[in-house]
C-alpha positions in Angstrom: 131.6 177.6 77.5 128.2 179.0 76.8 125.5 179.1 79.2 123.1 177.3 76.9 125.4 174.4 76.4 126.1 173.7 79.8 122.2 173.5 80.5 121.9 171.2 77.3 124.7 169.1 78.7 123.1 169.1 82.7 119.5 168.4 81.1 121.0 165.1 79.2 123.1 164.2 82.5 119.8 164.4 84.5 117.8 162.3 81.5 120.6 159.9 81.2 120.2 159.3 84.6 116.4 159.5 85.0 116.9 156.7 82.7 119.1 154.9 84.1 117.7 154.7 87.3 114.2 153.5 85.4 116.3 150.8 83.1 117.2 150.0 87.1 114.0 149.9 88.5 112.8 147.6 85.7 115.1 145.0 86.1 114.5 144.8 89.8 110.5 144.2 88.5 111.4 142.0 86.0 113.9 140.4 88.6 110.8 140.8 91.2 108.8 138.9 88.6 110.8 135.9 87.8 111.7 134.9 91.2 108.1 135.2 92.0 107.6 132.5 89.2 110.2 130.6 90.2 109.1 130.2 93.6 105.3 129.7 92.6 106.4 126.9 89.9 108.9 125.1 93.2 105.2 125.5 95.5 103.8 123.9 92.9 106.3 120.9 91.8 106.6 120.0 95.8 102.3 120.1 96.1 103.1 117.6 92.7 105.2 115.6 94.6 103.0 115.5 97.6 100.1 113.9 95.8 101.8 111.9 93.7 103.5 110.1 96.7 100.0 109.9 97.8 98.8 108.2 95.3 101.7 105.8 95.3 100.9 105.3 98.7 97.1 104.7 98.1 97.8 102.1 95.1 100.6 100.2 97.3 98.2 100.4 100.3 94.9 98.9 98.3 97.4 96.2 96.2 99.0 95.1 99.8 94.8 94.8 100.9 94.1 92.5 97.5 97.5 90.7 98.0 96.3 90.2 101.5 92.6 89.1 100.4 94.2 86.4 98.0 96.5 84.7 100.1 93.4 84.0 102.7 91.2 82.9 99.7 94.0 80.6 98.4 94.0 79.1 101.9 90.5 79.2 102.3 90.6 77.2 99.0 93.5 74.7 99.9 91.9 73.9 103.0 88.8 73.0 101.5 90.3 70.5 99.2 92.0 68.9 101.7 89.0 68.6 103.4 86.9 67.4 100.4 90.0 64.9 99.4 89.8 63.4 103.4 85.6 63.0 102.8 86.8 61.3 99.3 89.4 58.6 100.5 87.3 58.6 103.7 83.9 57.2 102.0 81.7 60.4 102.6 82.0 61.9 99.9 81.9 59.8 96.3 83.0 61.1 93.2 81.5 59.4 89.9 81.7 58.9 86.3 78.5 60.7 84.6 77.7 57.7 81.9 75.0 58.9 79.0 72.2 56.0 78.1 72.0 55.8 74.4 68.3 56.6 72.8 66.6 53.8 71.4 66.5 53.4 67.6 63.0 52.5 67.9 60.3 55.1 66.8 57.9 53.5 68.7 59.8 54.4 71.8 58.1 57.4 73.7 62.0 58.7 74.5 63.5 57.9 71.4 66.4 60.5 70.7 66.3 61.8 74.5 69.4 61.3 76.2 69.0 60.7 79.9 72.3 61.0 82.1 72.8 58.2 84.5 74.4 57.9 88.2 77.6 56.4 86.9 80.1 54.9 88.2 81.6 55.0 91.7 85.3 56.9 91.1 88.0 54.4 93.5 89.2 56.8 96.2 92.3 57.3 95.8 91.9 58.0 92.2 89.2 60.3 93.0 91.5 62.5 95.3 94.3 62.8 92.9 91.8 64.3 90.1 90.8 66.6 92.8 93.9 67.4 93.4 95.0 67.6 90.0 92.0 70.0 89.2 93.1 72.2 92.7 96.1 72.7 90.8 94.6 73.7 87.7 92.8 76.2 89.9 95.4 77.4 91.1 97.5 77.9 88.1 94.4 79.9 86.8 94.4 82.4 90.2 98.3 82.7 89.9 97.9 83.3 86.1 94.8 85.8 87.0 97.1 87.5 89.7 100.1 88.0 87.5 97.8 90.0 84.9 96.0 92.4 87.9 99.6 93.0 88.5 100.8 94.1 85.8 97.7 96.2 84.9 98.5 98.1 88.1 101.9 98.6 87.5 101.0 99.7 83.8 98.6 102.4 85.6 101.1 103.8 87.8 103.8 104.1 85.0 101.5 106.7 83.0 
């Protein structure tokens, strides 16, 4: 073999391998690279996670602190209508019938076409404590209805 060949052959040995080893060096970058990505997008994914528990924390927490604040209103409430229905078949307290005095058809009648509400009429006891209780219901049906929607709204929030 020639001398000339052999150095052609050694000087594409050594570039195959100079390239070789830099083919190798790249993938340990490109390697380097993606598991730096990998690990940066798992830091971030777990901080996610973090504050997102959080927040599911914070909304549970503040709903437990207006579930709490409704139950003492709606016995706040109760106990006052118990209260005001005792006053009612008791005598203190008197629940009436607003009447409405017809105008007069007169025109010489300084208050013709005025209406002028009356005391009205004394409500019997009894009666007057079931319409309060009827009306406590009605209440309460609203507050329930009222609480059902806040509810839902909040759940609605934390599904986005």
């Amino acid at each position: 073999m020639d001398l000339g060949l052999l150095k052609i052959l050694a000087a594409g040995i050594v570039i195959a391998g100079l390239v070789a080893a830099c083919h190798e060096r790249d993938n340990r970058l490109i390697q380097k690279g993606v598991d730096s990505q990998i690990a940066l997008e798992a830091a971030q994914k777990e901080k996610d996670k973090v504050l997102a528990e959080k927040k599911d924390a914070d909304q549970a927490a503040a709903l437990r602190k207006i579930d709490e604040q409704r139950v003492k209103e709606n016995k706040e409430h109760e106990k006052t209508i118990a209260q005001l229905q005792r006053d009612v078949r008791s005598g203190a307290e008197r629940l009436r019938i607003a009447t409405v005095h017809q105008p007069s058809k007169t025109p010489a009648d300084p208050t013709a076409g005025r209406v002028e509400p009356e005391e009205g009429s004394v409500v019997v006891p009894e009666v007057a404590s079931d319409i309060l209780g009827i009306a406590a219901g009605i209440g309460q049906n609203v507050r329930d209805y009222n609480d059902l929607l806040d509810a839902y709204h909040a759940l609605e929030l934390r599904c986005q």
